[in-house]
PQR file with spaces between the fields and no chain letter, atoms N, CA, C, O and H, PARSE charges and radii, in Angstrom:
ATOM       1  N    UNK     1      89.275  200.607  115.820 -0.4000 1.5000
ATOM       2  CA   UNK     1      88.732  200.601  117.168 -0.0000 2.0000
ATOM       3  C    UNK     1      89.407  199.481  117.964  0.5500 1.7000
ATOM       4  O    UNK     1      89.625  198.388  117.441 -0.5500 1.4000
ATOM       5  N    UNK     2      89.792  199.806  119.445 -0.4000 1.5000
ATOM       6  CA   UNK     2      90.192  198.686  120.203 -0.0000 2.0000
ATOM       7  C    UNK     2      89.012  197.902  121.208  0.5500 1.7000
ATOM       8  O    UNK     2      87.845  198.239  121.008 -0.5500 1.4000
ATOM       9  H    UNK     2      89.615  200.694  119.870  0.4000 1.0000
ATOM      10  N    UNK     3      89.170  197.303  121.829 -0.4000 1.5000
ATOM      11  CA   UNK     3      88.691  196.763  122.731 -0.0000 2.0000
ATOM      12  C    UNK     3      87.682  197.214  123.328  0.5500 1.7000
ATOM      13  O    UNK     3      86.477  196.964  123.339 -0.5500 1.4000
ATOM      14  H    UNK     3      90.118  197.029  121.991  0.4000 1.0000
ATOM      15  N    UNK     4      88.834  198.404  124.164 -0.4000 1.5000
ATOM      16  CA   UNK     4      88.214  199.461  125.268 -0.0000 2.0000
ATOM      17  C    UNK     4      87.005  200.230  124.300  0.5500 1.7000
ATOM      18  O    UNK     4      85.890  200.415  124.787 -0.5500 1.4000
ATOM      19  H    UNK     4      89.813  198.607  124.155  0.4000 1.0000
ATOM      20  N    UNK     5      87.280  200.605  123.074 -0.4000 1.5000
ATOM      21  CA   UNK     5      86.369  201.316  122.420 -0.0000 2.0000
ATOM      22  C    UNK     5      85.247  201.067  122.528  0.5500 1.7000
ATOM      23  O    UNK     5      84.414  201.786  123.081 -0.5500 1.4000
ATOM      24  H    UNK     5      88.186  200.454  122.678  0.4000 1.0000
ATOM      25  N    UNK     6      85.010  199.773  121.903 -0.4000 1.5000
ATOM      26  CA   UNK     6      83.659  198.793  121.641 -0.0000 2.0000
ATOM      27  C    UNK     6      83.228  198.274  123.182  0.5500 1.7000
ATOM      28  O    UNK     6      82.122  197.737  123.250 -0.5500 1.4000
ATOM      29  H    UNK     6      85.686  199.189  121.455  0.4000 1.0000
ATOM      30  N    UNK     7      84.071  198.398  124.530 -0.4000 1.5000
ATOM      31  CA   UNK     7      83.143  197.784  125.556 -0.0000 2.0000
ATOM      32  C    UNK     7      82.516  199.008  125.823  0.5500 1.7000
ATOM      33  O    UNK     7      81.309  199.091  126.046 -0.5500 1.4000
ATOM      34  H    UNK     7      84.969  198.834  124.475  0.4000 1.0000
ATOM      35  N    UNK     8      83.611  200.369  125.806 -0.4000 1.5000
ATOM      36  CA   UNK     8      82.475  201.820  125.970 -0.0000 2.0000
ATOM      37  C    UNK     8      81.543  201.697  125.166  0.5500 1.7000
ATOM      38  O    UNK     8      80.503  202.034  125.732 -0.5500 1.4000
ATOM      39  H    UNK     8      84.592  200.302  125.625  0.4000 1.0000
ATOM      40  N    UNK     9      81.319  201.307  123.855 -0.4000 1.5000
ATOM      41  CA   UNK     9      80.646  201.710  122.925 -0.0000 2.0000
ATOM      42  C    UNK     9      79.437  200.529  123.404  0.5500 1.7000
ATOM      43  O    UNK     9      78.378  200.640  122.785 -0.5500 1.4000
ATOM      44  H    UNK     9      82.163  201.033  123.395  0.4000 1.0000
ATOM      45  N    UNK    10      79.490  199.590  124.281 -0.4000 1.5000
ATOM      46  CA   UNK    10      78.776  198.508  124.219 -0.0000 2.0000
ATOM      47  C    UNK    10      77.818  199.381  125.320  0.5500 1.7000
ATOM      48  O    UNK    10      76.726  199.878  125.045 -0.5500 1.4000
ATOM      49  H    UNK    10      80.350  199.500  124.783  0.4000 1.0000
ATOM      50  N    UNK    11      78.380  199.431  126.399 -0.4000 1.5000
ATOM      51  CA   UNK    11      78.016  200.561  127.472 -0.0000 2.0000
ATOM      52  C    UNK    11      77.419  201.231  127.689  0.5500 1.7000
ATOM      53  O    UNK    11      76.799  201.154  128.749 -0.5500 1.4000
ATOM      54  H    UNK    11      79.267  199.027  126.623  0.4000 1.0000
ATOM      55  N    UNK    12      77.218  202.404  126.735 -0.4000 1.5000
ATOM      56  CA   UNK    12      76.554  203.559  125.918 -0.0000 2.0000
ATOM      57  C    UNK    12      75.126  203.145  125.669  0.5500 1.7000
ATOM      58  O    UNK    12      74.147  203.605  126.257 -0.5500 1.4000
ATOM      59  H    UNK    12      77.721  202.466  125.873  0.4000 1.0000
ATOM      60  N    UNK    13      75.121  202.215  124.720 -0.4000 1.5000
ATOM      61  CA   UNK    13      74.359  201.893  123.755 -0.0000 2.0000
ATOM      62  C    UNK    13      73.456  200.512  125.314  0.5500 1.7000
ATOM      63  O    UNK    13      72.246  200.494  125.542 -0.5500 1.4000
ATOM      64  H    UNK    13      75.916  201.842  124.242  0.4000 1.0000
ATOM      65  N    UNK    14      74.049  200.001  125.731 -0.4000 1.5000
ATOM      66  CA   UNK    14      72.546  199.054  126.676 -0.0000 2.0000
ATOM      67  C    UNK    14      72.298  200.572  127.987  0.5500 1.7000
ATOM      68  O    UNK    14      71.163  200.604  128.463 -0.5500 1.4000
ATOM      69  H    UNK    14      75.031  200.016  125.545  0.4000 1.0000
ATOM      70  N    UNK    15      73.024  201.397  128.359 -0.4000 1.5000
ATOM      71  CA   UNK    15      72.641  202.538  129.431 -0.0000 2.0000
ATOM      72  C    UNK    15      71.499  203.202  128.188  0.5500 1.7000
ATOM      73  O    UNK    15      70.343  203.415  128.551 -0.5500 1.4000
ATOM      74  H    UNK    15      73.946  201.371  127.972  0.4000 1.0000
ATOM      75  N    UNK    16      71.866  203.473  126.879 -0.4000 1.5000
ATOM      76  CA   UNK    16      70.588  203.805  126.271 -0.0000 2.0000
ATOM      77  C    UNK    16      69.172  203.121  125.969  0.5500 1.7000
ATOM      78  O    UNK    16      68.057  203.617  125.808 -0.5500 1.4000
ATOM      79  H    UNK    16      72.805  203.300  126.583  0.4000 1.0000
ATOM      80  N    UNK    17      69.547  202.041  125.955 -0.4000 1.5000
ATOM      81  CA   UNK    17      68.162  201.424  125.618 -0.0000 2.0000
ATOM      82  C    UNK    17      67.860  200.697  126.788  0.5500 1.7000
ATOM      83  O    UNK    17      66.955  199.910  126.510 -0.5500 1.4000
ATOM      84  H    UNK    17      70.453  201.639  126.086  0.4000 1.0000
ATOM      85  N    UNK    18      68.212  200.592  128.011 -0.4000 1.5000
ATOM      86  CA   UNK    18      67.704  200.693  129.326 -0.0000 2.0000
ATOM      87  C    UNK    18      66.810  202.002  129.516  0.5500 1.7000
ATOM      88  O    UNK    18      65.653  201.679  129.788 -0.5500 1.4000
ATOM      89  H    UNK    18      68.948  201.231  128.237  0.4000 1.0000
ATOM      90  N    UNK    19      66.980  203.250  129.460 -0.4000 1.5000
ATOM      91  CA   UNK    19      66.273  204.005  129.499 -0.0000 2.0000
ATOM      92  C    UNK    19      64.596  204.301  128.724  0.5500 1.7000
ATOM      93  O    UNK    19      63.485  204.625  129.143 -0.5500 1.4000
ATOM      94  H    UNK    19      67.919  203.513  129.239  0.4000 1.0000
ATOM      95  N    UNK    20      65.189  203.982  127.433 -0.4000 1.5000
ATOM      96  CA   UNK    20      63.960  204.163  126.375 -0.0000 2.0000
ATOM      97  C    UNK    20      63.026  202.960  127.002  0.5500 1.7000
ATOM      98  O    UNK    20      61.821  203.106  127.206 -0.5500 1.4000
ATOM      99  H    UNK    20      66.092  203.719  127.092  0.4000 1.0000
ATOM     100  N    UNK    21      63.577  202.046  127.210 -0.4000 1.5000
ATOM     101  CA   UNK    21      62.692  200.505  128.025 -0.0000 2.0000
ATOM     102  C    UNK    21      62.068  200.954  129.133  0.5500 1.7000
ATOM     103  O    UNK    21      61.014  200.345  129.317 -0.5500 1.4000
ATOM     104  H    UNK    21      64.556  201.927  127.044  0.4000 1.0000
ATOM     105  N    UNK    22      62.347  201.947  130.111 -0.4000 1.5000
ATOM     106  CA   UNK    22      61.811  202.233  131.055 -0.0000 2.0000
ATOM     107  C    UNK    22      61.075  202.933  130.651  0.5500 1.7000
ATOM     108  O    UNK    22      59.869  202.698  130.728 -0.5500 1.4000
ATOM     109  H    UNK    22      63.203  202.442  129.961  0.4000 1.0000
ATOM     110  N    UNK    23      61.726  204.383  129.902 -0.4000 1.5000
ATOM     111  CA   UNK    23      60.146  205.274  129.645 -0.0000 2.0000
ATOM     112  C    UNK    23      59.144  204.856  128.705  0.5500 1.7000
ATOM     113  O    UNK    23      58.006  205.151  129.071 -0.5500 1.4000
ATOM     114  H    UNK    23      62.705  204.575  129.839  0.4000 1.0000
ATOM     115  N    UNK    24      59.231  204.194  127.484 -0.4000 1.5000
ATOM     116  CA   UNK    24      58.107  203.203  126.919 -0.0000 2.0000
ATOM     117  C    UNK    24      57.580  202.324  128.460  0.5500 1.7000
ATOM     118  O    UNK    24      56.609  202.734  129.095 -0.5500 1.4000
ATOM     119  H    UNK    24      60.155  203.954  127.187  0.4000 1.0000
ATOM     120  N    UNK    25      58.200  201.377  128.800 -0.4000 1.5000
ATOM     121  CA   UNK    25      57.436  200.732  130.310 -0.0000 2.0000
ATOM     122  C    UNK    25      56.078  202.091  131.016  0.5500 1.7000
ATOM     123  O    UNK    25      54.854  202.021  130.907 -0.5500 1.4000
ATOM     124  H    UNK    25      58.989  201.044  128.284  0.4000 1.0000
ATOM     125  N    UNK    26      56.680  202.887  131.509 -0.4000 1.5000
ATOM     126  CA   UNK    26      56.086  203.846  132.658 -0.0000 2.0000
ATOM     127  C    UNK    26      54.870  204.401  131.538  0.5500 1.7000
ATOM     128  O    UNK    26      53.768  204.700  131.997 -0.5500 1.4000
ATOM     129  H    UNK    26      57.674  202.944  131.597  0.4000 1.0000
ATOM     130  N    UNK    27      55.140  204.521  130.021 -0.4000 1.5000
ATOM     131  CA   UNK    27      54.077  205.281  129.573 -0.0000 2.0000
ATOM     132  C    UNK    27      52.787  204.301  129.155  0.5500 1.7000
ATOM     133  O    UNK    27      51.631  204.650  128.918 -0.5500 1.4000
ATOM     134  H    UNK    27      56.036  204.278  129.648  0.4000 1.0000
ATOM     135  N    UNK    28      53.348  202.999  129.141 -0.4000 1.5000
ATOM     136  CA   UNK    28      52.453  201.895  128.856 -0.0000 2.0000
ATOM     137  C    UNK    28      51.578  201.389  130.187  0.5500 1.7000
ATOM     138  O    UNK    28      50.446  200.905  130.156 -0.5500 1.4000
ATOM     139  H    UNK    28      54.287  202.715  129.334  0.4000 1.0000
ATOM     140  N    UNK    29      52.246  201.584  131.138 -0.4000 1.5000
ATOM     141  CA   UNK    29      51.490  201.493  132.442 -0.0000 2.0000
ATOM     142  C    UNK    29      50.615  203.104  133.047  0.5500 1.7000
ATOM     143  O    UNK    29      50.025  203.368  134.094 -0.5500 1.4000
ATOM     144  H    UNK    29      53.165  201.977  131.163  0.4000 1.0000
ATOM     145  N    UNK    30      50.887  203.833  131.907 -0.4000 1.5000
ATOM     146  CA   UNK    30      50.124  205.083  132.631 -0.0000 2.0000
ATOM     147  C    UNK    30      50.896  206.106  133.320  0.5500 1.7000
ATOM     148  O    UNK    30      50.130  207.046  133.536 -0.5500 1.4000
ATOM     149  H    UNK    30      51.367  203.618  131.056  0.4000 1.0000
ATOM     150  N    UNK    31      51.782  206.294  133.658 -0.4000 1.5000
ATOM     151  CA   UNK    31      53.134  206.830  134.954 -0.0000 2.0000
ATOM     152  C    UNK    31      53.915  207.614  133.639  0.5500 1.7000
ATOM     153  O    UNK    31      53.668  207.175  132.516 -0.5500 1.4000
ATOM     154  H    UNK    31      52.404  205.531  133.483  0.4000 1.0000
ATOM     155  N    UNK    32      54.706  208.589  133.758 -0.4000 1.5000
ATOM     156  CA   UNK    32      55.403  209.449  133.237 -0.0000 2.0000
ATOM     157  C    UNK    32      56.049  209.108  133.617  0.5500 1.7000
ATOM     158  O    UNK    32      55.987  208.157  134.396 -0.5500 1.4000
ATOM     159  H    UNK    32      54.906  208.945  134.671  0.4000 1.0000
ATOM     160  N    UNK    33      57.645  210.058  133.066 -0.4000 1.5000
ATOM     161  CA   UNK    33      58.942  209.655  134.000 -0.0000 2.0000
ATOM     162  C    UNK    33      59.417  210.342  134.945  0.5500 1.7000
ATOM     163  O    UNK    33      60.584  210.255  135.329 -0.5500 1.4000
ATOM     164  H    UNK    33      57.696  210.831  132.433  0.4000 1.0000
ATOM     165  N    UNK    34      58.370  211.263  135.521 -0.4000 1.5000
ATOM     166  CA   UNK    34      58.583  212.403  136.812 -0.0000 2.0000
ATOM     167  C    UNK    34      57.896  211.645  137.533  0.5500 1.7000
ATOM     168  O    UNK    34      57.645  212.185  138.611 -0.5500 1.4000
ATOM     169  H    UNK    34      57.423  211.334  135.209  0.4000 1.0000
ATOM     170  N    UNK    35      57.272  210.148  137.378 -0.4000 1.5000
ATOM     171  CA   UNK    35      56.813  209.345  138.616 -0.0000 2.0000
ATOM     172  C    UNK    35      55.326  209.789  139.141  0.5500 1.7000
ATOM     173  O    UNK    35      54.793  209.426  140.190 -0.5500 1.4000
ATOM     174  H    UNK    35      57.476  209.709  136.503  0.4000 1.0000
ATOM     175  N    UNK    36      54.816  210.628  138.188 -0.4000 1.5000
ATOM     176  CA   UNK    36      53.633  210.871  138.944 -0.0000 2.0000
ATOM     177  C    UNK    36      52.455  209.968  138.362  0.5500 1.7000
ATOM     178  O    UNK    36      52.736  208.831  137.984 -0.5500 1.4000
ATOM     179  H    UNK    36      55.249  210.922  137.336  0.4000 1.0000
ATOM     180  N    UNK    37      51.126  210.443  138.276 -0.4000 1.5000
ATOM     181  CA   UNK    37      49.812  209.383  137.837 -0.0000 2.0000
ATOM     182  C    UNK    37      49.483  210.896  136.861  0.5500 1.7000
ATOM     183  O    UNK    37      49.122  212.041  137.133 -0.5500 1.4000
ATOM     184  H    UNK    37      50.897  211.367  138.583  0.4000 1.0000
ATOM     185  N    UNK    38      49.831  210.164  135.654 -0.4000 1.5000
ATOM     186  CA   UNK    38      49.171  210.811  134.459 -0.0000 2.0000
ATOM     187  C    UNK    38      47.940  210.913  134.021  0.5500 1.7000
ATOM     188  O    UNK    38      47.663  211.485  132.966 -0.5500 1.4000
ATOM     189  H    UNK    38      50.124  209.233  135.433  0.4000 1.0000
ATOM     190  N    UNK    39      46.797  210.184  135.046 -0.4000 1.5000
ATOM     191  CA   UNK    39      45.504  211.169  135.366 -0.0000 2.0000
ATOM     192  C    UNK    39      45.171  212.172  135.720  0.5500 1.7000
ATOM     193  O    UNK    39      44.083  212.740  135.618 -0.5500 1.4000
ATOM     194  H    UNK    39      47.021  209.720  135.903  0.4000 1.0000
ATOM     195  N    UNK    40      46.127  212.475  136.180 -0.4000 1.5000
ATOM     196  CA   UNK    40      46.182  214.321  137.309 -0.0000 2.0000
ATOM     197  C    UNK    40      46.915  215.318  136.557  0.5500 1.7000
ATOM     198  O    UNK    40      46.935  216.527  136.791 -0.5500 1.4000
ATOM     199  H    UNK    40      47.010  212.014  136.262  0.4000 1.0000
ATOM     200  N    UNK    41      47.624  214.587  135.465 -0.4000 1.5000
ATOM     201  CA   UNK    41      48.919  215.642  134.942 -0.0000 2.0000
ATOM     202  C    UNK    41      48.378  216.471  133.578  0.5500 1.7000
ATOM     203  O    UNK    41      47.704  216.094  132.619 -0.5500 1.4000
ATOM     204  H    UNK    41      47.608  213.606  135.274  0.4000 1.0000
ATOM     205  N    UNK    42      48.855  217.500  133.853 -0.4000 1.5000
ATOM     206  CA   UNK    42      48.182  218.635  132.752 -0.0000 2.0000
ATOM     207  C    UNK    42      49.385  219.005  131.811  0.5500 1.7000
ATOM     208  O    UNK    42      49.500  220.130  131.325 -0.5500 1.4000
ATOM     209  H    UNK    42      49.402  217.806  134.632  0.4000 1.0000
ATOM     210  N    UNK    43      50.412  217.822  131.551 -0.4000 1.5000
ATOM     211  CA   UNK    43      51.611  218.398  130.993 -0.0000 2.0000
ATOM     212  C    UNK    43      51.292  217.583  129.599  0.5500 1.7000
ATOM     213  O    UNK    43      52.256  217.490  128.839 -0.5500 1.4000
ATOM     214  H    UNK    43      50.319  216.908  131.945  0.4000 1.0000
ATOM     215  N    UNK    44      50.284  217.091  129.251 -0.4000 1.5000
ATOM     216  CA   UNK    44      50.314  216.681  128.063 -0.0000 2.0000
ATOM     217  C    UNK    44      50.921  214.676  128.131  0.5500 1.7000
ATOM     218  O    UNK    44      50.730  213.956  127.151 -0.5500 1.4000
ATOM     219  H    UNK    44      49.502  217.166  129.869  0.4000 1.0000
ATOM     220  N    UNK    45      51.451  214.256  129.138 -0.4000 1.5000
ATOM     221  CA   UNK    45      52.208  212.959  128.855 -0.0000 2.0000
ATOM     222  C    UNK    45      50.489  211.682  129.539  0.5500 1.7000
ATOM     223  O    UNK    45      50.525  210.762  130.357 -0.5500 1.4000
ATOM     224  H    UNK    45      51.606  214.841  129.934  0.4000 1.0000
ATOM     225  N    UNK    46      49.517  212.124  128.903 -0.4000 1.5000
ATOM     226  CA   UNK    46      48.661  210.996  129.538 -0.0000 2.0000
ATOM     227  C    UNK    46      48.943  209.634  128.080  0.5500 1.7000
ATOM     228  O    UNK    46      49.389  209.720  126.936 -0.5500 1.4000
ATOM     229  H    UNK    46      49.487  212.871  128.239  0.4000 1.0000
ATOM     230  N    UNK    47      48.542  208.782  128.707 -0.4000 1.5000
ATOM     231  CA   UNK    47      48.660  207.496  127.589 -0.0000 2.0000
ATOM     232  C    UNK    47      47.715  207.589  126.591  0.5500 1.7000
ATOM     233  O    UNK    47      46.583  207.724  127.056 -0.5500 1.4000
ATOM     234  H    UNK    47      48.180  208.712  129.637  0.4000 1.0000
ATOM     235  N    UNK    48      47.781  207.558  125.079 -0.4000 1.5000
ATOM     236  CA   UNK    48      47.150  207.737  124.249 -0.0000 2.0000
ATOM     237  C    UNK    48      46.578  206.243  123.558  0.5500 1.7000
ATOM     238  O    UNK    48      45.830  206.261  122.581 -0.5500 1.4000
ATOM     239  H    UNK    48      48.700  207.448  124.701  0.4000 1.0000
């Protein structure tokens, strides 16, 4: 692997766990990740 590999590969990997951080965040505060109030939502994503 060069350089370039491992800064993509660095890249990848914090754009991924930026995400999972947000949707753990939004489900711990109650909020889904369609932004709505998971009191109202009948899709199954309320906080358990």
């Amino acid at each position: 692997m060069n350089i370039a590999d491992i800064i993509v590969l660095l890249v990848v990997i914090a754009v991924i766990g930026a995400a999972v951080w947000i949707i753990r965040r939004n489900k711990k505060n109650g909020t889904c990740s369609c932004g709505c109030d998971c009191s109202q939502c009948g899709q199954g994503c309320q906080k358990k």
